[in-house]
TORBA-209432 format. One record per residue (C-alpha): x, y, z; residue number from 1. Coordinates in nm, 4 decimals, padded with zeros to 6 digits. Each point is the difference from the previous one (the first is absolute). Layout:
% TORBA-209432
X:Y:Z:NUM
...
***
This chain:
% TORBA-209432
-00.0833:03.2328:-01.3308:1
-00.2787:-00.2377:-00.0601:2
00.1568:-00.3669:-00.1596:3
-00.2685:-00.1552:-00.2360:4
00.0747:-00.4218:-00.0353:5
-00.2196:-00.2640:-00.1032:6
00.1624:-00.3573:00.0585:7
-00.0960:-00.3648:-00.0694:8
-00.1078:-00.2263:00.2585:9
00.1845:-00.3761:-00.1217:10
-00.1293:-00.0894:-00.3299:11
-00.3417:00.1630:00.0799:12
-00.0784:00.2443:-00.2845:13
-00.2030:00.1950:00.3088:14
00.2191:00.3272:00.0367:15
-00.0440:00.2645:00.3299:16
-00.0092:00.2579:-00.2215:17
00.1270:00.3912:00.0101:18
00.1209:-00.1142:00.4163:19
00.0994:00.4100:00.1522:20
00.2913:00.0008:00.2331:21
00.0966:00.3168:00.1666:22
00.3428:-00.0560:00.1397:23
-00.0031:00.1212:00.3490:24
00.2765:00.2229:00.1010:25
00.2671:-00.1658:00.2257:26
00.1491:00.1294:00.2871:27
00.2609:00.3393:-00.1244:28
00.3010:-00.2356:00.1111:29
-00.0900:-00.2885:-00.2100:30
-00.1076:00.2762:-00.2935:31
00.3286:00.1456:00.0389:32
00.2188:-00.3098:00.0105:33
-00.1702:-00.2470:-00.2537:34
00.0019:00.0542:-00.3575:35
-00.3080:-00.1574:-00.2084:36
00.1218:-00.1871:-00.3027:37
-00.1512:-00.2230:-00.1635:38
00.2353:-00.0948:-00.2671:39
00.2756:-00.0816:00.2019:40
00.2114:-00.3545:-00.0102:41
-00.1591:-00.2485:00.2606:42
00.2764:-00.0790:00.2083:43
00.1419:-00.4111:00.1307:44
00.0341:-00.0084:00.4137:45
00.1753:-00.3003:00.0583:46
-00.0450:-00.1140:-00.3608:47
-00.3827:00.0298:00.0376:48
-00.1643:00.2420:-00.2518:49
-00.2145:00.2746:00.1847:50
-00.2362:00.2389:-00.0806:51
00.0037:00.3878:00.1205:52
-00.3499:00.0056:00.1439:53
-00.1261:00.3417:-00.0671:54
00.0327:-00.0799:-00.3155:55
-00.1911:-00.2827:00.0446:56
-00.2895:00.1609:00.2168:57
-00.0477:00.2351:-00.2877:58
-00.0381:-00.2555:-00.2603:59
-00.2586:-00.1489:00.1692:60
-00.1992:00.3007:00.1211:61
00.0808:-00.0027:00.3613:62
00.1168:00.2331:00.2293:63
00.3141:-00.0210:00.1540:64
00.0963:00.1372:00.3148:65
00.3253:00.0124:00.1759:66
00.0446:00.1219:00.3645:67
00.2809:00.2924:00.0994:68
00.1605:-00.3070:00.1416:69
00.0459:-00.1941:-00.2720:70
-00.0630:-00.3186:00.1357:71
-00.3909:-00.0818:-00.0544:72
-00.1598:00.0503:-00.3385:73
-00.3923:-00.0531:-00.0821:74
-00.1918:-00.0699:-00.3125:75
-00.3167:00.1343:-00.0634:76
-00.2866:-00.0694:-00.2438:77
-00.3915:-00.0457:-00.0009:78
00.0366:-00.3012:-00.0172:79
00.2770:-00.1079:00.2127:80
00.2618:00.1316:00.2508:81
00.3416:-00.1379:00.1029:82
00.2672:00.0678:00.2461:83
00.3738:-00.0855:-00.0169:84
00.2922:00.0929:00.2093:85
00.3436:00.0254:-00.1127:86
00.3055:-00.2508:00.1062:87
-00.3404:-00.1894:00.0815:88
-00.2043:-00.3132:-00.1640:89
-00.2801:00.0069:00.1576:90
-00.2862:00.1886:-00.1857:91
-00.3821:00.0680:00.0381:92
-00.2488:-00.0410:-00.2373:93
-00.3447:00.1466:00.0695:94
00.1364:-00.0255:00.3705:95
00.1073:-00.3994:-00.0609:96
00.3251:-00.0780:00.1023:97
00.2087:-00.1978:-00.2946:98
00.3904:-00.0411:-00.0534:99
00.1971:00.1172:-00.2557:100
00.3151:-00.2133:-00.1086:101
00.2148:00.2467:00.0021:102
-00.1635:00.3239:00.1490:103
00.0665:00.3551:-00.0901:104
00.2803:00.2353:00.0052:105
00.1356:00.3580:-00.1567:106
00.2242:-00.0097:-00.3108:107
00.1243:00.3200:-00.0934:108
-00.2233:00.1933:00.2168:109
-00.3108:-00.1673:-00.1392:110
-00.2155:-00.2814:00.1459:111
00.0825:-00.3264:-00.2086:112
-00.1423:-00.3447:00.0281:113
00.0647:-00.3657:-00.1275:114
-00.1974:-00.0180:-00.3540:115
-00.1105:-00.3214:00.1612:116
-00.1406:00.0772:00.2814:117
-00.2133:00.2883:-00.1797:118
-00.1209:-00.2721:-00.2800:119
-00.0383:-00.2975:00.2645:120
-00.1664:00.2064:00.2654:121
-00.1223:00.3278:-00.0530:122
-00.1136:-00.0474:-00.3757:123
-00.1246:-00.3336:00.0709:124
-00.2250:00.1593:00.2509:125
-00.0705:00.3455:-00.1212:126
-00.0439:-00.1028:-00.3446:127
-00.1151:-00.3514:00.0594:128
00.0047:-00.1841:-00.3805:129
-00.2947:-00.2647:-00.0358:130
00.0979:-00.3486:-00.0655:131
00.0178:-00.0786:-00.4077:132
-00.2078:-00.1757:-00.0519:133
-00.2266:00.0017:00.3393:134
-00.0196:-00.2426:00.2191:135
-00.3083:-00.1031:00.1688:136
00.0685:-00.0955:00.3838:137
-00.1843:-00.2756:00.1314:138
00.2269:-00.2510:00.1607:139
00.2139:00.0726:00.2912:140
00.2888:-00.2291:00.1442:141
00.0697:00.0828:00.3728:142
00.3666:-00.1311:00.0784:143
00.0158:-00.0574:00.4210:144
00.3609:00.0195:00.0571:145
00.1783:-00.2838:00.1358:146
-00.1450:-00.3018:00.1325:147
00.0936:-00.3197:00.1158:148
00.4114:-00.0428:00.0816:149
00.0145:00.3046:-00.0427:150
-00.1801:00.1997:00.2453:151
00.1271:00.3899:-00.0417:152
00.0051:00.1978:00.2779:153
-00.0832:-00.1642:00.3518:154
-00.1099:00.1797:00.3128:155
-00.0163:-00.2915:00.2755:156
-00.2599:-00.2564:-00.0946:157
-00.1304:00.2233:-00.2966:158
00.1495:00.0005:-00.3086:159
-00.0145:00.2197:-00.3634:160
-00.1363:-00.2523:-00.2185:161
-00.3135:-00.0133:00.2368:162
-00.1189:00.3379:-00.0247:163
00.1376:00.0343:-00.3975:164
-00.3045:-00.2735:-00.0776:165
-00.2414:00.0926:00.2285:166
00.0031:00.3862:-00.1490:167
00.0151:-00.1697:-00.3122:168
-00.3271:-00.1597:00.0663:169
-00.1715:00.2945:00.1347:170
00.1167:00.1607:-00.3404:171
-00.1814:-00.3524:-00.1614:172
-00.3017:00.0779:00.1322:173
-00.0293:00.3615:-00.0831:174
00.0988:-00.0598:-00.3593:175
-00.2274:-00.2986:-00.0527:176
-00.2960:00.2415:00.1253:177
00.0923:00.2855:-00.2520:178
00.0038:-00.2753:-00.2939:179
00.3528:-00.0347:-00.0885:180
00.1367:-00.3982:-00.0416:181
00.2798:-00.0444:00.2853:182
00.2743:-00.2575:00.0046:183
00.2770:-00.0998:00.2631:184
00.3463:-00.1040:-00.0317:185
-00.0639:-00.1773:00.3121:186
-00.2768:-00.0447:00.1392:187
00.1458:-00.1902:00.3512:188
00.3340:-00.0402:00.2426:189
00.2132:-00.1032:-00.3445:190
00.2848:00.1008:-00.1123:191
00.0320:00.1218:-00.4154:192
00.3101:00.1058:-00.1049:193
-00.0154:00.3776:-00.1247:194
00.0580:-00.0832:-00.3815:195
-00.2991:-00.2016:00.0228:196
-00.1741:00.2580:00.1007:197
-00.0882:00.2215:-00.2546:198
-00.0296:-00.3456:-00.2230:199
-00.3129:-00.0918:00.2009:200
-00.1762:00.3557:-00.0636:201
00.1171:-00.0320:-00.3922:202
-00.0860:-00.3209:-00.0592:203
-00.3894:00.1136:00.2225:204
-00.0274:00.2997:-00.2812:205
00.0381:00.2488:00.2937:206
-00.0093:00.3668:-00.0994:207
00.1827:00.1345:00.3163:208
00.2666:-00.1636:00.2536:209
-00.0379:00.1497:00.3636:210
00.2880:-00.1417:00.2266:211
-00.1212:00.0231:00.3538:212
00.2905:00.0249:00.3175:213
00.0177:00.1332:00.3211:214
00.3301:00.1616:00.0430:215
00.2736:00.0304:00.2430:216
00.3015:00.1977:00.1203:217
00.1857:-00.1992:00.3003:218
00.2346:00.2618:00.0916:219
-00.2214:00.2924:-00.0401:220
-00.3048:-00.0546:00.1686:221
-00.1238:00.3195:-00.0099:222
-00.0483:-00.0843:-00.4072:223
-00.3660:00.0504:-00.0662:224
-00.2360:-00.0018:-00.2439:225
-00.1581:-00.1286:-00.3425:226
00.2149:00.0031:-00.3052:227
-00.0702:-00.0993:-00.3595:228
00.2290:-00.1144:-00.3085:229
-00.0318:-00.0599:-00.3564:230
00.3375:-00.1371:-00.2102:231
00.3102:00.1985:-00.0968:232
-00.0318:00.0786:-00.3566:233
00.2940:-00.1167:-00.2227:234
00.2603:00.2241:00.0144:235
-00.0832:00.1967:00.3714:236
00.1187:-00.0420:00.3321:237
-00.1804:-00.1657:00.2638:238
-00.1088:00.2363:00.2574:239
00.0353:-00.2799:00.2835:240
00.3540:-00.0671:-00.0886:241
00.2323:-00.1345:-00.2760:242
00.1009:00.1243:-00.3508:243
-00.1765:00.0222:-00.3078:244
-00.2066:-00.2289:-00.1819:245
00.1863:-00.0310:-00.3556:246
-00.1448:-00.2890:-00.1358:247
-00.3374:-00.0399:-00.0788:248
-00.2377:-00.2542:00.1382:249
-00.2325:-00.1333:-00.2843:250
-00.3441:00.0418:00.1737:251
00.0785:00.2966:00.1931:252
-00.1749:00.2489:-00.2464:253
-00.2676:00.1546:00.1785:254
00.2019:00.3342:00.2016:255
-00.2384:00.2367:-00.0556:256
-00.2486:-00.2291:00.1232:257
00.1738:-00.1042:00.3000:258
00.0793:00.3437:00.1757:259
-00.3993:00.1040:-00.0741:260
-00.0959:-00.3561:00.1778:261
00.2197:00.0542:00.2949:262
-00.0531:00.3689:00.0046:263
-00.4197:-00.0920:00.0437:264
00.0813:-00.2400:00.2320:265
00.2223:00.1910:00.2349:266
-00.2439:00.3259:-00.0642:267
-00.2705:-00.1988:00.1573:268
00.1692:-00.1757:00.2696:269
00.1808:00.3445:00.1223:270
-00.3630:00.1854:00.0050:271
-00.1610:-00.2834:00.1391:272
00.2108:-00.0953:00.2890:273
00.1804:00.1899:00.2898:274
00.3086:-00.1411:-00.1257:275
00.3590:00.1190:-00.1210:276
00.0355:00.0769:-00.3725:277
00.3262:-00.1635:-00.0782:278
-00.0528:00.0877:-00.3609:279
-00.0043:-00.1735:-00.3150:280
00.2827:-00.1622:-00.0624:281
00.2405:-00.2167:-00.3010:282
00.1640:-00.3004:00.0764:283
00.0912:-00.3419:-00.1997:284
-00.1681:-00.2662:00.1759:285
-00.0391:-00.2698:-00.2057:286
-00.3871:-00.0382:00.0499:287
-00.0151:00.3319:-00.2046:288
00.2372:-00.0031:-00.2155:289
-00.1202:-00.3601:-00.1818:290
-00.3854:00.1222:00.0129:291
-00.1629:-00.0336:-00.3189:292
-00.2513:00.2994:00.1406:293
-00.0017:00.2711:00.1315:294
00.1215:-00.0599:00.3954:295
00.0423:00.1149:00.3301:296
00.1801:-00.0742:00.3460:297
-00.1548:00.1563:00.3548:298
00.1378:00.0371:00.2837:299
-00.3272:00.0155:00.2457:300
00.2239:00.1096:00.3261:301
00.2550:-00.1219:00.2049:302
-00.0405:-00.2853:00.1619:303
00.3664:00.1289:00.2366:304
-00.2029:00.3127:00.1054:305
-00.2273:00.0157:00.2667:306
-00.2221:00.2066:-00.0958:307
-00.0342:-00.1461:-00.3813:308
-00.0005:-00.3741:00.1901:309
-00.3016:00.0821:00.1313:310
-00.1827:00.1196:-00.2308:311
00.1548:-00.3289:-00.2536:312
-00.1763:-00.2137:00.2938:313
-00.3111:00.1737:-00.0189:314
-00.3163:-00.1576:-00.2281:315
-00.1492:00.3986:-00.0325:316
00.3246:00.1339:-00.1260:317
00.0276:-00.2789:-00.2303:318
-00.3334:00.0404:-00.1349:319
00.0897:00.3457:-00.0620:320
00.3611:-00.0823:-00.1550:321
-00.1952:-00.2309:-00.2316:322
-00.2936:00.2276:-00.0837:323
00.2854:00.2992:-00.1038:324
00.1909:-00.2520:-00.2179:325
-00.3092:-00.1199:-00.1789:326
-00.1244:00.3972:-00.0402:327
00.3740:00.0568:-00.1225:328
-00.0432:-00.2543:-00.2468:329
-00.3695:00.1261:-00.1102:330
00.1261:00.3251:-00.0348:331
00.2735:-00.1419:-00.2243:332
-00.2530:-00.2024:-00.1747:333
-00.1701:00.3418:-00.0915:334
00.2957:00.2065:-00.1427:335
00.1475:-00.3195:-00.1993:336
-00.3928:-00.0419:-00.1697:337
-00.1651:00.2900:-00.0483:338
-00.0202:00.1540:-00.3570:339
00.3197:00.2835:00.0818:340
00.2251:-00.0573:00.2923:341
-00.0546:00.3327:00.1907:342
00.3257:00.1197:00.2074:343
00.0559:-00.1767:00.3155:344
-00.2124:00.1848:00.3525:345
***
């Protein structure tokens, strides 16, 4: 039967009003073996409170659908489609790989998932809230890993911190001609120590942080790819390693705002290069976590792959890397200023 919801985007008083979901029927082996209820307790995995997701899906006007397997699960909406897979965290968004801190799984016959990862990734991106109040974005501080003593990944004579500030410029350039203010952290061969990073684009009024790196897996050279990360949010697991986040970090304060950055920013660099999505990721690096903005880390490739190495080496690729940051960023821009943040596409 036909569901009639009307839901609040943020603060907004805009409403998507009298939204008609027609729940699909599942497979007749999920039908039979999974009981819809609403109202039942939300369970603790692992002392992590969960969420059955059906019950979620319907809530929010999207279709859920299971396969006879029971191991892949998609959500569907106008405006928005996602795919999960159980005992898995990796999930798609619009076709955009992102990572979940601590996936999916079935609880009592029923799909359940971390009430965190639904709030801090798929809300955050399927409901996007606008900033309160909004922020106009004009200044930009690009952060060119390493530098100086500290090199980062070397490949013979050719070292990380070389290629981190010369994408970094390219990025400059492109800014500068679409009329945004940029600063550096460094803007030469120096080394700044990663506290005093985030201090420089403070203290410059910067709006957004973008960390740029080359990456690097030594015993896995068949790693590929570009990845992208925002912080952990207080209380969530890392999906790159490590436990929880418990205490809060007084300028981290912009989640929402983080996952839509890095989600732009990875949407355009996986559309705009023939490169590996490695997905959106979490992790606690310090450059994030003490931002006083809204901030992201990328990846642009492995510099211990071949096939990546090349294309790090190569002044067209990097004009392209730089040109799908920027275009992530614009598109960022858009959402975070326009009158109603429309659902992420």
């Amino acid at each position: 039967m036909p569901v009639f919801l009307s839901r609040k985007l943020g603060r907004s008083c805009c409403v998507l009003v009298l939204v008609v979901l027609w729940i699909a029927p599942l497979s007749s082996s999920f039908a039979k073996t999974i009981k819809l209820d609403p109202n039942s307790a939300n369970p603790r995995i692992n002392g992590i409170p969960h969420l059955y997701l059906d019950s979620w899906a319907q809530l929010h006007g999207m279709e859920m659908i299971l396969n006879s397997k029971k191991t892949n699960v998609k959500l569907k909406a106008r405006w928005g489609n996602s795919e999960l897979n159980v005992d898995s965290r990796s999930v798609t968004v619009n076709g955009i790989n992102l990572w979940l801190s601590y996936g999916i799984s079935i609880h009592r016959n029923r799909i359940v998932i971390a009430q965190r990862d639904l709030r801090n990734v798929l809300e955050a991106l399927l409901f996007p809230r606008k900033p309160n109040p909004p922020r106009p974005i004009r200044m930009i501080a690009i952060d060119p890993g390493h530098g100086g003593k500290d090199p980062g990944f070397t490949l013979g004579s050719r070292s990380e911190k070389t290629y981190n500030l010369l994408l970094a410029m390219e990025v400059r350039d492109l800014l500068t001609a679409d009329g945004f203010k940029v600063v550096f952290t460094r803007y030469d061969d120096r080394f700044i120590e990663l506290v005093d990073r985030p201090l420089l684009a403070r203290k410059a009024g910067a709006d957004l942080f973008i960390s740029l790196h080359h990456n690097c897996a030594v015993n896995n050279t068949e790693a590929k790819g570009v990845e992208t990360y925002c912080a952990t949010p207080m209380g969530t697991a890392s999906t790159n390693g490590g436990g929880p986040r418990e205490k809060p970090e007084p300028s981290n304060k912009f989640d929402d705002q983080n996952i839509i950055l890095a989600y732009e920013i990875h949407k355009s660099l996986v559309r705009s290069l023939d490169m590996n999505d490695r997905g959106v990721r979490r992790a606690g690096f310090e450059v994030l976590r003490k931002a006083s903005m809204p901030g992201v880390l990328v990846e642009a490739g492995f510099m211990s792959n071949l096939e990546d190495a090349k294309k790090v080496f190569d002044l067209s690729t990097r004009k392209k890397l730089a040109r799908a940051i920027v275009d992530g960023i614009q598109s960022y821009k858009r959402n975070m200023e326009r009158g109603l943040v429309k659902p992420i596409k």
